[in-house]
SEBAMAR-501738 format. One line per 5 residues: for each residue x, y, z of C-alpha. Coordinates in Angstrom, 1 decimal. Each point is the difference from the previous one (the first is absolute). Example, Ala and Ser with C-alpha at 12.3 -4.5 7.8 and 13.67 -1.06 7.14 Angstrom:
2
12.3:-4.5:7.8 ~ 1.4:3.4:-0.7 $
***
This chain:
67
-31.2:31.1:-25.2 ~ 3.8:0.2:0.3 ~ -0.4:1.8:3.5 ~ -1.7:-3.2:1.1 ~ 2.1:-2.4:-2.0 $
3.1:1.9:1.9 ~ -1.6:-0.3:3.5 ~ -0.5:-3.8:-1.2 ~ 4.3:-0.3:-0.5 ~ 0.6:1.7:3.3 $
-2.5:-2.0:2.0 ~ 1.7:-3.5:-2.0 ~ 3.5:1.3:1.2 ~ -1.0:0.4:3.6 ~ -1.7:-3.0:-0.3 $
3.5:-1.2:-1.0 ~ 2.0:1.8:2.3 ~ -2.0:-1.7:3.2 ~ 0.6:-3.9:-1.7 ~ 3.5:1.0:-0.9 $
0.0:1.5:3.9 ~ -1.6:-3.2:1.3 ~ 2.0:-2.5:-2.3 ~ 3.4:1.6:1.9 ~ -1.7:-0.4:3.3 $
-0.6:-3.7:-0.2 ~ 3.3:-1.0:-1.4 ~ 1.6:1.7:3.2 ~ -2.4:-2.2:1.7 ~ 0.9:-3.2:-1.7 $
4.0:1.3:0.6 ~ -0.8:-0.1:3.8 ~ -2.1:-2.8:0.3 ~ 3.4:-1.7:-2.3 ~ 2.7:1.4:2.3 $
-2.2:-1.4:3.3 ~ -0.2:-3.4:-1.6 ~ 3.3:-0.1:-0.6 ~ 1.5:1.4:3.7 ~ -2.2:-3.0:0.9 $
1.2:-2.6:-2.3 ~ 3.7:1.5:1.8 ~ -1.1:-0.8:3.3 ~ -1.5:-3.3:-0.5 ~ 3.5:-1.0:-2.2 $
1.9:1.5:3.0 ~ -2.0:-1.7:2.8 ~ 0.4:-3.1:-1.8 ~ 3.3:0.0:-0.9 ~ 0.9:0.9:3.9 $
-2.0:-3.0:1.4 ~ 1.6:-2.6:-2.2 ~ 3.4:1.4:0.8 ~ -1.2:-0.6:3.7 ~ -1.7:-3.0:-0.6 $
2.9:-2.2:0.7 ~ 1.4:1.7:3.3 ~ -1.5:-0.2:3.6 ~ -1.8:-2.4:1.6 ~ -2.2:-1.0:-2.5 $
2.8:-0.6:-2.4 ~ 1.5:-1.9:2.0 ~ -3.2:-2.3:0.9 ~ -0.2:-0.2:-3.9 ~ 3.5:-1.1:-0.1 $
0.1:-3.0:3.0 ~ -3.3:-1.4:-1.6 $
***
């Protein structure tokens, strides 16, 4: 009886060890899924802050302005 209620405790703490494992694995997942949302959110803040800084130059602009 304790033989088999000791194989139960190891087989419950490797049970563990794989969710605690797995648990580690998917919060990397969600780091790098967070960090590529956010270079994104960079690039989209960057692209839009460099075409209203344009916006009012070249020929457009000036069509804009003489309207």
């Amino acid at each position: 009886m304790i033989v088999r209620m000791e194989a139960e405790v190891e087989g419950l703490r490797e049970i563990l060890e794989v969710e605690w494992k797995r648990a580690e694995e998917l919060r990397q997942e969600r780091d790098r899924w967070a960090s590529a949302l956010e270079a994104s959110q960079r690039q989209i803040t960057d692209l839009t802050k460099k075409a209203e800084s344009v916006s009012g130059r070249g020929f457009l602009g000036w069509l804009r302005r003489s309207a």
